[in-house]
C-alpha positions in Angstrom: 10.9 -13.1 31.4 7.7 -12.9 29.6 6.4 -15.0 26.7 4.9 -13.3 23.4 3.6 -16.0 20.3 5.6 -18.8 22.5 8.6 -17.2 23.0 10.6 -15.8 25.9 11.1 -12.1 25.7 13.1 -10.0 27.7 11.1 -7.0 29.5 13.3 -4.7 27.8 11.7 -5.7 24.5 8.2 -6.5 25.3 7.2 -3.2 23.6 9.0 -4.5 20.4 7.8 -7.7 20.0 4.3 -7.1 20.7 4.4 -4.3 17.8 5.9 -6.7 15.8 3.5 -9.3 16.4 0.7 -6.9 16.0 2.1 -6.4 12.1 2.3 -9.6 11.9 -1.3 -10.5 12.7 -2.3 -7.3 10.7 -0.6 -8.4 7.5 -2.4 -11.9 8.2 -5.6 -10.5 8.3 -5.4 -8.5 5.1 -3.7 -11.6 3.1 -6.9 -13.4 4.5 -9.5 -10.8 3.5 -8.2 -10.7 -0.1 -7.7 -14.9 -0.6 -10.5 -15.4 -1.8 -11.2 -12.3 -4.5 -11.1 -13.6 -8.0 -10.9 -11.8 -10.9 -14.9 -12.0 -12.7 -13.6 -11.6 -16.4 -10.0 -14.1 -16.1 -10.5 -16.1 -12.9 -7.3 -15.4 -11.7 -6.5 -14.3 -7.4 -5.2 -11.2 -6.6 -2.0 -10.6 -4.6 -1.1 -8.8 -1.6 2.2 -8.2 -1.2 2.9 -6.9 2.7 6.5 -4.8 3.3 7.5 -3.2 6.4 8.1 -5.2 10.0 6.1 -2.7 12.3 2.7 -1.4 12.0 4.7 2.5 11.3 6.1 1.2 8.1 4.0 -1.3 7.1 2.7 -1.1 3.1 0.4 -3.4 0.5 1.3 -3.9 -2.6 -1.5 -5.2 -4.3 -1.5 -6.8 -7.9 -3.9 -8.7 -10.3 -4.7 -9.9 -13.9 -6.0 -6.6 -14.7 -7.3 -3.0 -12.7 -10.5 -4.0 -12.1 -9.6 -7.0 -9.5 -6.9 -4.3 -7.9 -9.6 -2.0 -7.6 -12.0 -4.7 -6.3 -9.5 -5.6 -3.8 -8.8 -2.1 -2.7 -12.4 -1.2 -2.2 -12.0 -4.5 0.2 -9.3 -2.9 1.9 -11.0 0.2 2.7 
């Protein structure tokens, strides 16, 4: 057996779980790029919501205050 993130995997599923912890870390990132980006006019922090448990179905959601910060944060995203 093989570990993946601490846990034992069976061969069979190494592919799997290594897509899924690739997701994981992906969604991670993103969530970490857009923590920080305020809105300039209300001061409020955007929101990334992440769907989807491989890296083939995985979407954002983003959301704000107003378009401007969804903008800003999409232009992040790019």
């Amino acid at each position: 057996m093989s570990k993946t993130n601490g846990r034992r995997i069976r061969p069979n599923q190494i592919a799997s779980e290594l897509e899924k912890a690739m997701a994981q870390k992906a969604a991670e990132s993103i969530r970490n790029k857009v923590s920080h980006v305020r809105c300039r006019a209300h001061g409020q922090p955007a929101r990334v919501l992440v769907r989807g448990r491989s890296l083939k179905d995985m979407t954002f959601d983003v959301s704000g205050c107003c378009d401007e910060l969804i903008e800003e944060v999409k232009r992040k995203l790019r």
